[in-house]
Steps between C-alpha positions, in 0.01 A plus 500: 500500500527615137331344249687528184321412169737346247365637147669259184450748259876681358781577616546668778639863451901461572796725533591382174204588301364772725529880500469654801240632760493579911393248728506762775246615569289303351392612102126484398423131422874366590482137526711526812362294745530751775319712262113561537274347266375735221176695487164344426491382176881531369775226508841468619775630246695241408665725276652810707769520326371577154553832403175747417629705243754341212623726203210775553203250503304397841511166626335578815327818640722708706572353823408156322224471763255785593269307728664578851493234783215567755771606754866674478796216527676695683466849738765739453682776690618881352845540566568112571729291209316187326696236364350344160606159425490342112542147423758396305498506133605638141594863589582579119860666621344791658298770415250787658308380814240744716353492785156722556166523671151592394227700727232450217462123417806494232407783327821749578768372690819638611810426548677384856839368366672406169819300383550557192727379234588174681185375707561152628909558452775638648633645203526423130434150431492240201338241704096479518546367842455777750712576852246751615209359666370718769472847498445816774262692419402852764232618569469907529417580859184731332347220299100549592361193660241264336314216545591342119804616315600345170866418547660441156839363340609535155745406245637575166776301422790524348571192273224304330196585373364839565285394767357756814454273848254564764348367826292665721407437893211636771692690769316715785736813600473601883464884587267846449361580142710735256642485153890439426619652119807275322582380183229327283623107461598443095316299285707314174426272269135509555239631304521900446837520642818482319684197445882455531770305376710218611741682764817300310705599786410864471314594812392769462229418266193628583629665798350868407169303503544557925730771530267722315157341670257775641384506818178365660255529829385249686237540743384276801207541729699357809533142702572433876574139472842396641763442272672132485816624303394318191380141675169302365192702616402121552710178594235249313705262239263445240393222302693505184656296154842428407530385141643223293621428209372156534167397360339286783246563718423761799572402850486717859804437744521637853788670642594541826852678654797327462850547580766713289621824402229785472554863591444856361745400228343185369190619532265370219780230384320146352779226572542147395546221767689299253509704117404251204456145811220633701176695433519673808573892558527771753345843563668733691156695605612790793698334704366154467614233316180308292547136328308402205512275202450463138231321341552129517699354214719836481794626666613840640783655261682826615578794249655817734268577748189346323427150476233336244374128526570287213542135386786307633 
């Protein structure tokens, strides 16, 4: 049984407010609840969507959160492909999106895989709603094993303000110790690195910024755990909030399975029984299908894929 604590506090983070960060695997303090509870002594993010650079001045350090969990989220495999899922959001019509790892903690990372110009698009857009929301990313068949990788994502985008986006997650990579030399991941936007423009439909802004990146080594020591091909390193559901924009009280619900739709595809989705009539929701959590409800007094209202709990 979960027990799923019902915070009152703001609005919950939807599609239509949010940016945009991956729910798989897991990011460091993700609120997900298949996600594992954060560190001694931190909180869940409420926020991961928040950018941590906007118009050259920090709003959070680089990889917003430098306390790792106390165990990778996920055990990877050189030469395998992961698939890294985002939740829906504002996707600011494109923009410059990387993929890297990090031997040394976060310190120098490089990069696996890139889409650039239109990250979270097919093409050209004038919409902030994205069509891209998973994305394949190899791994070279000589990246060095290690016990804790810092797996990163980032973002500059293209319309908006000139914000740099960045979430970070613990990943263990199987096989014998060695270094792997690629292109160092770009920083914009951020403090000591330039900031660029609006793209304005020109898409190639900032674009020499990565063609023109040197290249980094990354070391690792080694690690003979099996891979899982991206999976949980752990199947616990933890204990988390889901937030209002009702002022009320707190309350904890329990969920149990229930029937419906939940696969690879809607994995992650919140869904209202009965949008704006009935406060309760479902979770789509791996393969099972979890009920819960709103705080009493409030009713479930559906915005995309996100839901927040509000007054009738």
């Amino acid at each position: 049984m979960l027990l799923k604590t019902v915070s009152v506090v703001s609005l919950v983070a939807s599609s239509a407010l949010a940016h945009m960060t991956f729910i798989h695997p897991c990011a460091r303090y993700s609120p997900d609840s298949w996600c594992p509870n954060p560190p001694a002594g931190e909180d869940v993010d409420w926020d991961m969507t928040t950018s941590i650079g906007s118009e050259g001045q920090a709003v959070s350090p680089i990889c917003k959160h430098t306390k790792p969990y106390d165990s990778p989220v996920a055990t990877w495999t050189p030469g395998t492909t992961q698939n890294i899922e985002f939740s829906d959001g504002n996707g600011h019509q494109g923009g410059h999106c990387q993929f890297s790892i990090s031997y040394d903690g976060g310190q120098t990372f490089v990069v696996l895989s890139e889409t650039l110009k239109h990250c979270f698009y097919n093409g050209p857009s004038d919409t902030d709603t994205p069509s891209v929301l998973s994305f394949n990313v190899p791994l070279p068949a000589n990246l060095p094993g290690t016990d804790h990788a810092v797996f990163a994502w980032t973002w500059v985008n293209a319309s908006g303000n000139r914000e740099f986006y960045m979430n970070c997650a613990d990943i263990a990579i199987t096989g014998p110790a060695g270094s792997y030399t690629g292109k160092k991941m770009t920083i914009l936007n951020y403090p000591g690195y330039p900031v660029i423009p609006e793209f304005l439909d020109d898409y190639t802004t900032g674009l020499s910024y990565y063609t023109n990146a040197t290249q980094v080594t990354v070391t690792g020591s080694g690690y003979s755990g099996s891979g899982n091909s991206g999976s949980n390193t752990s199947s616990t559901t933890k204990s988390t909030s889901i937030k209002s924009s009702a002022t009320s009280t707190t309350k904890a619900t329990s969920s149990a399975p229930t029937s419906g739709s939940c696969n690879a595809s809607s994995n992650g989705a919140y869904t209202c029984v009965d949008s704006g009539a009935s406060g309760a929701y479902h979770i789509c959590n791996n393969g099972t299908m979890l009920s819960a409800s709103c705080p009493a007094g409030t009713v479930c209202k559906q915005s995309s894929s996100s839901i927040y709990c509000d007054f009738a």
